[in-house]
Backbone as a chain_set.jsonl record, in Angstrom:
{"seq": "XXXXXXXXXXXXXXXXXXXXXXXXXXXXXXXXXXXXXXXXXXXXXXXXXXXXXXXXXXXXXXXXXXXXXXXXXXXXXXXXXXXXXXXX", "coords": {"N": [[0.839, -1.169, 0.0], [0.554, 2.198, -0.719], [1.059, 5.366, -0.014], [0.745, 8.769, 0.404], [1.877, 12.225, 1.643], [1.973, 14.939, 2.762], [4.08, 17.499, 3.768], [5.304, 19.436, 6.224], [8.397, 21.823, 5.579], [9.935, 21.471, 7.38], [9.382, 19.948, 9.551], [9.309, 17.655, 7.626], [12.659, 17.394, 7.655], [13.451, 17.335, 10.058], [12.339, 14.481, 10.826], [13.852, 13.539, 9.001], [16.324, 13.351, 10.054], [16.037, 12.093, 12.857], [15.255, 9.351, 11.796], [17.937, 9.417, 10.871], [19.791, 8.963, 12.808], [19.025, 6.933, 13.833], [20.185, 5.263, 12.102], [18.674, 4.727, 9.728], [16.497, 4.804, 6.379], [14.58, 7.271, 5.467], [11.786, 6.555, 4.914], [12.016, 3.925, 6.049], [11.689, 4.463, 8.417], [9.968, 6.098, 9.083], [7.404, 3.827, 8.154], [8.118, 1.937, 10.666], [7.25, 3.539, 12.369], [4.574, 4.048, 11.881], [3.738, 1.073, 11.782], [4.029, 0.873, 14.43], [2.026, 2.439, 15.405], [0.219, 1.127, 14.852], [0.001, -1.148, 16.171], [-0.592, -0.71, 18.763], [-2.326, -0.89, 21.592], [-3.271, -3.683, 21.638], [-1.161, -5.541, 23.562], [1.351, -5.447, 21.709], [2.786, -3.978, 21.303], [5.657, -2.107, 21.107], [8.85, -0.024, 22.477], [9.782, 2.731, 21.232], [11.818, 2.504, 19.362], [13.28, -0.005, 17.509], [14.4, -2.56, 18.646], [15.354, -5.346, 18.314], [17.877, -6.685, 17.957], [20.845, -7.313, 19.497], [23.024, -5.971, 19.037], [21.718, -3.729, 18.233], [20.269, -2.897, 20.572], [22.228, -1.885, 22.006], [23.64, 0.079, 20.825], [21.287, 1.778, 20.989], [21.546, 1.991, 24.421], [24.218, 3.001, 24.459], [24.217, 5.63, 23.484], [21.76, 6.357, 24.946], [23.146, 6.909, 27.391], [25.152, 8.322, 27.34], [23.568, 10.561, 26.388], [23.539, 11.502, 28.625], [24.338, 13.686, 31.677], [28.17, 13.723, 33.039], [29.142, 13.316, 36.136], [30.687, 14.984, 38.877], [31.355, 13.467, 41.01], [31.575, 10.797, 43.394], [29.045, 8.838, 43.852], [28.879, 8.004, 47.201], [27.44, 5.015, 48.687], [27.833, 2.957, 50.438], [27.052, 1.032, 53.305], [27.847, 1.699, 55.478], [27.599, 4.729, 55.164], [24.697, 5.255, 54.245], [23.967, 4.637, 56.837], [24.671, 6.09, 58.678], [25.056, 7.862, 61.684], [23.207, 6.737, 63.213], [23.457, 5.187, 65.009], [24.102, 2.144, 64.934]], "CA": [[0.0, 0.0, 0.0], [1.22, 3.55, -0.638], [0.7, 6.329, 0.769], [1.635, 9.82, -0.018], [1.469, 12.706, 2.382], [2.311, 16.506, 2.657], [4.547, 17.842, 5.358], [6.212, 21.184, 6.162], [10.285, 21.163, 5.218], [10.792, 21.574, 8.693], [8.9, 18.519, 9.497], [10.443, 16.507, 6.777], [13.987, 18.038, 7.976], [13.888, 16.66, 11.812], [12.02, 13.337, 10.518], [14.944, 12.405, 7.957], [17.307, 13.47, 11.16], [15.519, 10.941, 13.823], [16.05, 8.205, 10.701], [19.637, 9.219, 10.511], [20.268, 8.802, 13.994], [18.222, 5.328, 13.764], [20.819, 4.324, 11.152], [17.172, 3.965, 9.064], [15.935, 5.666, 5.822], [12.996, 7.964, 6.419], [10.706, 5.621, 4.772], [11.779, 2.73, 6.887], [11.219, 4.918, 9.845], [7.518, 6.048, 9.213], [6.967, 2.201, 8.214], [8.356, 1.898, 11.628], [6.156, 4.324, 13.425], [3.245, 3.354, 11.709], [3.67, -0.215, 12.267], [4.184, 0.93, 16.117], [0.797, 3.336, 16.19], [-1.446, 0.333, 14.227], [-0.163, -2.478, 17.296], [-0.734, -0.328, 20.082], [-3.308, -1.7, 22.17], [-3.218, -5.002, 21.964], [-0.165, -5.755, 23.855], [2.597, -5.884, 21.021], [3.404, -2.67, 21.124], [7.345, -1.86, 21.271], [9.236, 0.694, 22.653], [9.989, 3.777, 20.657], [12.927, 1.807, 18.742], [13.244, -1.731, 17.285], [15.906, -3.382, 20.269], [15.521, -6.778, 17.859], [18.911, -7.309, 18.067], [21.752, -7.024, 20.65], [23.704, -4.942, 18.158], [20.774, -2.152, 18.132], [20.3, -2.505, 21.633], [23.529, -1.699, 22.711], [23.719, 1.242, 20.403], [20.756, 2.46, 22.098], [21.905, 2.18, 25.201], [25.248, 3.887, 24.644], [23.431, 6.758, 23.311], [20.662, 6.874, 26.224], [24.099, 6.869, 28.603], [26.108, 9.557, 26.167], [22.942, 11.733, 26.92], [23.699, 12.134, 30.592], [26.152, 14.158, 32.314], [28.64, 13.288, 33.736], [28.94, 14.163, 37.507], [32.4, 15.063, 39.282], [32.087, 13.114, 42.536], [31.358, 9.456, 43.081], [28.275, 8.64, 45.504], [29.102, 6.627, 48.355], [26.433, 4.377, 48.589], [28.24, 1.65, 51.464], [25.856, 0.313, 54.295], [28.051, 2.642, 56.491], [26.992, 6.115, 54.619], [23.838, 5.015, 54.502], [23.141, 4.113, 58.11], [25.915, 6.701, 59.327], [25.016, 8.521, 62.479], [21.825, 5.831, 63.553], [23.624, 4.141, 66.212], [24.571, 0.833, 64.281]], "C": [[0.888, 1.238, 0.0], [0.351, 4.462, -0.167], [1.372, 7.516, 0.517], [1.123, 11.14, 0.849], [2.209, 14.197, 2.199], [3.476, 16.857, 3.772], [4.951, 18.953, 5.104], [7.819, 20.581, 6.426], [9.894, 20.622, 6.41], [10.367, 20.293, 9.171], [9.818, 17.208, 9.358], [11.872, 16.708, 7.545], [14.221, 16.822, 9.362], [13.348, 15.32, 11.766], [12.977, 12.53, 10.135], [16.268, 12.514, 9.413], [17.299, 12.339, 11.914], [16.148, 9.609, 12.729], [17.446, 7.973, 10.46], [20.041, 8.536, 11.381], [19.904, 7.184, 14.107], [19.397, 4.307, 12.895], [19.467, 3.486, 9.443], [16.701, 5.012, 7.647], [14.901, 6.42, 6.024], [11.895, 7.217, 5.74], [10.896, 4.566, 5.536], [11.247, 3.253, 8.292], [9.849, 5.231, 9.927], [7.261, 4.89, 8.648], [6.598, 1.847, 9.824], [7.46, 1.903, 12.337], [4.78, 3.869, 13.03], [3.222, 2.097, 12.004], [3.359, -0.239, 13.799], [2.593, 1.406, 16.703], [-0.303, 2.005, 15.466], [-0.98, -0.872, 15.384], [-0.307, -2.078, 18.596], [-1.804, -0.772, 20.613], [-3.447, -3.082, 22.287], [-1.671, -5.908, 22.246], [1.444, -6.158, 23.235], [3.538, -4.785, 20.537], [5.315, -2.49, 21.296], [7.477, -0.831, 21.955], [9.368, 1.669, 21.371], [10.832, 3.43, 19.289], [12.727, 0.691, 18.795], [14.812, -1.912, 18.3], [15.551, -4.995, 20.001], [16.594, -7.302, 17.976], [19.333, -6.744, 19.293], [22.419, -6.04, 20.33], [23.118, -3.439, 18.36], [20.663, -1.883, 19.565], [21.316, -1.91, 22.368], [23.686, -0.359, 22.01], [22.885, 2.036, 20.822], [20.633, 2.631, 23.32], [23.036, 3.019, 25.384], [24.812, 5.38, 24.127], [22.426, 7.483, 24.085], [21.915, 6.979, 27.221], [25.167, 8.218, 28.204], [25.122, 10.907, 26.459], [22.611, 12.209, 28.499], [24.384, 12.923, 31.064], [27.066, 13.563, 33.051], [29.154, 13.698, 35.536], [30.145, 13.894, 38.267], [32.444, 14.315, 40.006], [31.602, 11.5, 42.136], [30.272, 9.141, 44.018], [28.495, 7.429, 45.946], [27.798, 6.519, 48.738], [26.664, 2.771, 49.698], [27.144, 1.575, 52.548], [26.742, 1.692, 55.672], [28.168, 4.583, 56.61], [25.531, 5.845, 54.666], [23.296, 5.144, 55.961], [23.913, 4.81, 59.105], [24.568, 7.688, 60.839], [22.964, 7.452, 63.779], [21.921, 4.947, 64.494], [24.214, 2.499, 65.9], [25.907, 0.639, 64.468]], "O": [[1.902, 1.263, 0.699], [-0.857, 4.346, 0.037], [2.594, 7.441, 0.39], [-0.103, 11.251, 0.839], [3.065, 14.319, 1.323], [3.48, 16.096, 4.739], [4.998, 19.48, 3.993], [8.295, 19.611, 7.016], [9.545, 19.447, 6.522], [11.263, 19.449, 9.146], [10.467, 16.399, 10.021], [12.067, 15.695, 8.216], [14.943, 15.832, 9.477], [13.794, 14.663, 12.708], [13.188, 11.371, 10.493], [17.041, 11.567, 9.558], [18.242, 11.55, 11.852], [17.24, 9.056, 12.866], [18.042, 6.971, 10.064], [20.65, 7.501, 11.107], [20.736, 6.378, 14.523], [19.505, 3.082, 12.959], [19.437, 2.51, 8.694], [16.546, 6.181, 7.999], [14.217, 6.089, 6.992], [10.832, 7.449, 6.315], [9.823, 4.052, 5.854], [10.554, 2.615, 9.085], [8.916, 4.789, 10.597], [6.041, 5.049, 8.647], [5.485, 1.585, 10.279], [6.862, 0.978, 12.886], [3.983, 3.373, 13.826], [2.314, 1.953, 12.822], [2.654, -1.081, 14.355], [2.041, 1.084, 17.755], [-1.522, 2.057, 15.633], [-1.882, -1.707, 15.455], [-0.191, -2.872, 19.53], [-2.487, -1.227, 19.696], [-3.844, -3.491, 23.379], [-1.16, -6.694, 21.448], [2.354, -6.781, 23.781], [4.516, -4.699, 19.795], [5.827, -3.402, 21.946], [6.4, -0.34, 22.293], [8.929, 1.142, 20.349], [10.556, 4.01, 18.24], [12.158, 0.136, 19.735], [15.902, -1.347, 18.397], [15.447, -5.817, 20.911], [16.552, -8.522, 18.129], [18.685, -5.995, 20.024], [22.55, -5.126, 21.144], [23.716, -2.382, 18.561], [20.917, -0.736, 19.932], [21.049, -1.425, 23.468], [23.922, 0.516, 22.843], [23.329, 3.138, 21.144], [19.711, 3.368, 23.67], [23.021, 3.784, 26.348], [25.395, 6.29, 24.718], [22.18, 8.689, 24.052], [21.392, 7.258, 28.299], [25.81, 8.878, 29.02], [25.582, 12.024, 26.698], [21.828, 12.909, 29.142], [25.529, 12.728, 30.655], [26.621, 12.732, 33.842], [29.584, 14.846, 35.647], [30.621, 12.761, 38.339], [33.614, 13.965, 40.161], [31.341, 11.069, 41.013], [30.648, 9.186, 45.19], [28.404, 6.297, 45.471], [27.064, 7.455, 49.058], [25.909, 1.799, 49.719], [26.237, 2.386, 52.358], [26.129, 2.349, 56.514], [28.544, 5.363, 57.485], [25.1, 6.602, 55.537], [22.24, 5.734, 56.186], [23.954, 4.379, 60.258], [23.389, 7.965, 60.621], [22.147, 7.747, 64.651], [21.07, 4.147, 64.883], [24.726, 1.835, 66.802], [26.456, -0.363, 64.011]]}, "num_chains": 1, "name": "protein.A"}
């Protein structure tokens, strides 16, 4: 089935971007999304991203971890920071 649709550049612009970032053409990506918005509801829904492989998953994980900051100190998190001043 085809389908042919209108958009504004700007639209198109940040669409073919998301696809880049996906490693995905922008037709495989609105395949994608549409495939994602016609199984919603009946529990087969996906996440946001295909995480079919280990390969993809891992690239989206280093990318959800790449968008963090990084934070100067280290939290101490031992049973004796925790439970410090409680009498133990």
């Amino acid at each position: 089935m085809s389908i042919t649709l209108t958009l504004a550049a700007e639209t198109e612009r940040r669409l073919k971007e998301k696809a880049a970032q996906m490693g995905q053409s922008l037709e495989d990506f609105l395949r994608t999304l549409a495939e994602q918005a016609a199984s919603e509801g009946n529990g087969t829904a996906r996440d946001s991203h295909d995480l079919s492989s280990p390969a993809q998953w891992s690239k989206e994980w280093r990318a959800w971890t790449a968008s963090h900051r990084t934070m100067p100190t280290v939290a101490d998190d031992s049973r004796d920071s925790i439970y410090a001043g409680r009498g133990e």
